[in-house]
Every structure is written in C-alpha cells, then in structure tokens.
Steps between C-alpha positions, in 0.01 A plus 500: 500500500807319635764663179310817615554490828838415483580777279394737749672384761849490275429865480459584811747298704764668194400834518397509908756391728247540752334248414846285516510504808168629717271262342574147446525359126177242537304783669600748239370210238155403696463887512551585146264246369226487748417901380551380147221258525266750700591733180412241224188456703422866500572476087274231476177659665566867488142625591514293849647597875848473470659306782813680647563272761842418346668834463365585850705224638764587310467830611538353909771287403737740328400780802618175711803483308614869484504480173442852408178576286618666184691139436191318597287727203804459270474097507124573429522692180793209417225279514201692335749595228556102441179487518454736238729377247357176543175612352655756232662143356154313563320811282761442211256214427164657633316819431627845590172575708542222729885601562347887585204334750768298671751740514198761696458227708875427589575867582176507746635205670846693475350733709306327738755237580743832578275683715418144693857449590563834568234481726579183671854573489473870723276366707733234614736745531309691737425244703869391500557864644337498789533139593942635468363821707305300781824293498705762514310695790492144687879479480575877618273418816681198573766706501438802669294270816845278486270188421646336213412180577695219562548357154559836335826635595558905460709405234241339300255809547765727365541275172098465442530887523807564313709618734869512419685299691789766621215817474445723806171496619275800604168505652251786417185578710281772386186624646209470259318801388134330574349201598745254302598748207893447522710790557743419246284453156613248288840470698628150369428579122701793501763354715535226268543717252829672636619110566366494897331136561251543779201370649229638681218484713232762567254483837170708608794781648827423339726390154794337602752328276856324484745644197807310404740746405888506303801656620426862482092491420409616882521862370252425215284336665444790761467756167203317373333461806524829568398597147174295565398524850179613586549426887754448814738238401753322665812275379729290734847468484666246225504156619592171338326183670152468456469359857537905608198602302255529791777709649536719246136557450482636858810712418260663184255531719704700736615723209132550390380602836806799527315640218212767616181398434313610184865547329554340144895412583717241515729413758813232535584378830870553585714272359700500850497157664418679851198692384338152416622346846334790675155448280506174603338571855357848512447513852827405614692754274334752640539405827860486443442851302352635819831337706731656313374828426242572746655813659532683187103404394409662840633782367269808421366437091780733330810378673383199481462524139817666456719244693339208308577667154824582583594151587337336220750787238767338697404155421374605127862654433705259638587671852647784333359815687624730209240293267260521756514842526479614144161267510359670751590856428724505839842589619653173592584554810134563550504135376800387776268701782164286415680196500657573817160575641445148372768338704420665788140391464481157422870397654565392136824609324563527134859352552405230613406186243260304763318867589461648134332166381248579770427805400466398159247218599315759707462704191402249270223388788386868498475534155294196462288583812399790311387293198269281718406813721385656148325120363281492829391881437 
C-alpha cells in the first residue's frame, strides 16, 4: 500500500501544480492512501455497503482548498488506474476470471467514489457561497450605515471585497420590482464579467450596491445598467474614500427619486460638487431656492416656466445667449430680455461672480425640490 501510495502521489504533485502548492505534501499523502485502503476494502467484499466516508472528506477538503474539481477527479482515476495495474500484474499469476470480477468491481467503485466527491465537493462549495455572500452583504451594510467597526478600518473592507486600491467608487440604489425581487437581476455576475468588482445588498424595497470602477469604466457601467434595469435607478457621483459611502448612498437615492414613478430608467446624479452640497439638506436649499428666486416663482405658470428655462440654457451653454437661443428655438435677444427680467426680479446680476453662483444654487435647489416633490407623490 505504502509503494502504491507513493506512486500516486509522485504523479500527481508532477503533473498538478495545484497540488504543489494548495494542499500540503503530508496531506496530499494521508489523502491518497486513506481512499486507497477504503478501495482495497471495497475489492475485498464487493457485495457489501461501500463506505464513502473518505472521498466525501476529500471532497470538503479540496472544496476547502479551491482546488478546482476536474483536478480533484483527475488524481482519482491516477489512483484507480494504479490500482488497476496493480491487479492486471497480480492476474499474470491468477486466473483471467478473477482479473474480469475485480476489474467490475473497481470501475463501480470508480464511479461511486466520483459521484461521492463530486457530491461532497459542490456542496461545500455552495455553502462556501453564501457564507462569502452573507459576508459580503454584512460588509456593504457596514458600509453604507458608516459602522465599520472599530477594528475594521474602510480600508480593510475594501480589500475583503476586492476593491482596487486607486478605483472610483459608485453607489447604485435601485427600487425593487416586488417584495425583495431586485431590480437589477443578476447585477454583480454580469458586472464581473465586463471586469466591475461590486457588492451588493438587496432589502424588502431596495438593491443597493458599491462598484469599484477603472479610469474610464463609469460609462460602462451606466450601459449595462441601463441594458438591465427593470426599475428607477439611481447612481451617485464617483467618490474615492469609503468613509463617503453613506453619503453617496443618499446622493443615489436622490437620483432614484428624480425618476417618475413606475419608470424603468436610470438616472446619475450630477457629477457637480454643488448639486451634492445642496442634497445634503433638502429643506434648506429650497429655502435658499425660494430666497433667491422667489419673485420669478410667483410668477403666473408660463412665464414662470419660460424665465426658469431660459436661465438654465444660459447656464447649460456656458452664458452664451447665442447657444441659448438656438436651444430654445429663440432670437437671442429674446434670451438678453428674459434674463433682464431676471435681474430685475431677483436683484441678481449675471455679471456678477457672488450673484450668478446664487442663481445657480437656486436652480440646482429647484431642480432637486422637484425630485422630492415627485418621490412624496
């Protein structure tokens, strides 16, 4: 038994490099001839229960291991094919029938012993799954609650998930379609298949997730949400510290709401750093919304409109009325007469630095005051 065993472990450790280095040498050697023994002792009473407690565990061990299964089956037939020549050099001496008996029984065994670690071995699999899932979930809460803990650092999530250490980070928030059927099906697999690491969580209401994206994958990532989205999703500006996760969660959120409801679309909030100051504290953007620009939304509904569209063309193109113009199907000094209305209005000038960043707050406010005004309805 021991020559035997020790030829099929020369074989394996030579032709596996797996097994160099996943599984230790002694293990590998235990292993080999602790299923060599349970297959004598199949040999020698073929008619009884075979025990297949042994390639079970080896099964476990090698799922353990991540040592993938077709090696784990290939070091098996190694060792029923020692097996075999061993008694085709025995029969040289014995009868021909008792080679053909044996050799019945052998390939039986064969079999069983294969479909026994097969077994043992997917089912540990599966069980490693969702333990790495629950994990998985556990560490995106931490994150998105800002409750790391105080011996796990941010940093440390981001390496038990993967994360690239110089990636911009995204947050996703989409509503689910039922009670806990995730509007994004199968979101991570086919992420991971474009080269996005993410991780996800889903609740009763909503699948939310954090993406670690390279230079340049932002764009891809939006294309195959869209592609898949069967509900209002959100996405929050790039950010790089995990720390701002909770942040940028609220920011999806935000983006999610803008959407009307019962609309399959997604949404990215602006990457501008003052439309995520404003979303910050709803009520006091709109407050200052309603400071700034208050005269001109006591205006009747279609001058009001118009004013409000004409100044955000202005802001869209730059300040350049001409631009403005050809967007809105204007002359533009039809554009130069609104915006004068404007001034006159709220006391705000457009030459002035300190007055047009108020109006550009106020707008932003407005904009998401609509979003929320369109969430509570």
């Amino acid at each position: 038994m021991s020559r035997l065993t020790d030829d099929v472990v020369a074989k394996t450790v030579d032709t596996m490099e797996v097994y160099r280095t996943a599984v230790p040498h002694e293990e590998l050697r235990r292993a080999v001839e602790h299923n060599l023994r349970f297959v004598v002792a199949g040999l020698r009473a073929p008619g009884s229960p075979h025990d297949l407690t042994a390639p079970q565990e080896t099964g476990r061990r090698r799922a353990y291991q991540d040592v993938p299964l077709p090696e784990v089956l290939r070091v098996y037939r190694l060792a029923f094919a020692a097996v075999w020549d061993a008694l085709t050099q025995h029969a040289r001496h014995g009868s021909l029938d008792t080679l053909i008996a044996a050799s019945t029984a052998l390939w039986r065994l064969a079999d069983e012993h294969a479909i026994a670690v097969t077994e043992a071995y997917r089912a540990t699999t599966a069980e490693l799954l969702s333990e790495q899932r629950q994990r998985r979930a556990a560490l995106v809460e931490a994150l998105f609650d800002g409750q790391a803990g105080v011996e796990v650092s941010p940093w440390e999530i981001a390496k038990l998930l993967d994360f690239r250490p110089d990636s911009d980070l995204v947050v996703v928030a989409a509503e689910n379609t039922g009670l806990a059927e995730a509007g994004l099906p199968r979101v991570e697999q086919r992420l991971a298949e474009r080269g996005v690491v993410s991780a996800w969580r889903l609740t009763p209401t909503l699948q939310t997730g954090v993406a670690s994206l390279r230079h340049g994958q932002r764009d891809e990532l939006l294309a195959l949400l869209r592609d898949i989205v069967t509900s209002r999703t959100g996405v929050s500006p790039p950010y790089q510290a995990l720390r701002d996760t909770p942040r940028a969660l609220h920011l999806a959120g935000v983006a999610l709401a803008g959407i009307p409801s019962g609309r399959c679309e997604v949404r990215a909030f602006s990457t501008s750093p003052l439309a995520a100051l404003i979303a910050c504290d709803s009520e006091e953007s709109q407050r200052v919304a309603y400071q700034v620009l208050g005269a001109v939304l006591e205006l009747p509904a279609e001058d009001r409109a118009s004013l409000l569209e004409t100044l955000n063309a202005w802001f869209d193109h730059a300040g350049s009325a001409e631009h403005a113009a050809q967007q809105l199907y204007c002359h533009p000094n039809t554009v130069r007469y609104r915006l004068r209305r404007i001034h006159e209005l709220t006391g705000r000038s457009l030459s002035l630095p300190f007055h047009v960043a108020e109006l550009a707050t106020a707008l932003q406010a407005l904009r998401l005051g609509a979003d929320h005004a369109r969430k509570e309805r």
